[in-house]
C-alpha positions, 0 to 999 in steps of 0.5 A: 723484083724490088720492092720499093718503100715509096708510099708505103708505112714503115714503122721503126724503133728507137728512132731517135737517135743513130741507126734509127734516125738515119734509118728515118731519114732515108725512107722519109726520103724514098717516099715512105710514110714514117712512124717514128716509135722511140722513148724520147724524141730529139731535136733531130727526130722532130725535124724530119716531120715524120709521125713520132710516138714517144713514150714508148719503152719496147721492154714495157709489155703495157707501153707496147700494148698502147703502141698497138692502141694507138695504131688501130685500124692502120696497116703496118707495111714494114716493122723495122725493130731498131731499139736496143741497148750495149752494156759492157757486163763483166764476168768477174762479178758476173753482172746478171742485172746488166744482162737481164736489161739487155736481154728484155730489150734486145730480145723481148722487146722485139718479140712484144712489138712483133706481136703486138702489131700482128694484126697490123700486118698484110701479106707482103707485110716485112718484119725486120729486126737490126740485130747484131753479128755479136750474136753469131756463135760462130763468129764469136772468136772474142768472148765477153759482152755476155748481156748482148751476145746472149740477148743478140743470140736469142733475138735471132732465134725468136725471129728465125722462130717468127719467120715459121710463124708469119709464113702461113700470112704471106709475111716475112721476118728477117734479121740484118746486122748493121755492121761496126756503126759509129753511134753513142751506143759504142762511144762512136768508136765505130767504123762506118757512120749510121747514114752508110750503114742505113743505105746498106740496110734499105737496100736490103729491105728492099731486095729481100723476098718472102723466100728469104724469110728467116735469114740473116743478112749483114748490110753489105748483102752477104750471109751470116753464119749462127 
């Protein structure tokens, strides 16, 4: 049975902008009620009219905390944790500042959301994380970009984690790769645009049942290895 977003409070991170805005886009338009979490707002963002809250940095435990002030008293249907940040760390130095940014953001941020919404959270509640293949070790055949493969890595494991955790609520935790996305993230470089990979993830958060929860799902509908 599919399990349509119309009518239902969809809440997304890092929103403003690539696959968040998109992702905005497409559940505005299948009738869902959008809350649009991101640092800064744009023009882009402001003209869907969905509920924006800004100044919100998910690395921030206090920010996230506010987050879930502000939302008090408000049931959260679906959680899609978008926001997450690429820097092209080297080895030679090895950049360990680079990597524990992305690490907090990737991985933490995520996690401190997830929590913090908790009590936001009904049964048949879904918590989705926009993770990345890079993440996978056994599709790793490239090396480098330690910061995003090593945060990508963790945050699966912290939500296969959450998937065991939610259970006992009726709630569910899934992670989705959104593919190669042509956003600033990648200097849009990438090979499909954030409206083709945003239908593909809808579609999976769609069709995702409380029995797949802790799986991790790539936008086209197959499996991913770890």
């Amino acid at each position: 049975m599919s399990d349509s977003p119309a009518g239902k409070t969809i809440l997304i991170t890092g929103a403003n902008r690539g696959i968040g805005l998109a992702l905005a886009q497409r559940l505005q338009a299948l009738g869902a009620e959008v809350i649009a979490v991101c640092r800064r707002s744009s023009i882009d963002l402001d003209a869907l009219g969905v509920e924006v809250i800004d100044g919100v940095d998910v690395s921030d435990q206090q920010q996230v905390e506010g987050l879930a002030r502000k939302l008090e008293g408000r049931n959260i249907d679906w959680l899609v944790n978008n926001a997450g940040i690429l820097e092209r760390d080297t080895l030679e130095p090895l950049d360990v500042a680079a990597i524990e940014r992305q690490f907090r953001v990737n991985t933490l941020g995520p996690l401190m959301v997830s929590a913090a919404l908790l009590d936001r959270f009904a049964a048949g509640s879904k918590v989705f994380v926009i993770t990345s293949a890079m993440g996978s070790i056994g599709d790793n055949t490239s090396g480098g970009y330690y910061g995003y493969r090593i945060s990508k890595a963790a945050v699966n494991m912290a939500f296969k984690s959450l998937s065991v955790d939610l259970a006992p609520r009726k709630v569910g935790a899934y992670m989705l790769h959104p593919g190669f996305v042509s956003t600033d993230m990648v200097n849009n470089q990438g090979e499909i645009a954030p409206e083709t990979s945003a239908a593909g993830l809808v579609e999976r958060m769609i069709e995702l049942r409380i029995e797949d929860s802790g799986t991790f799902r790539h936008a086209r509908g197959h499996n991913l290895e770890w």
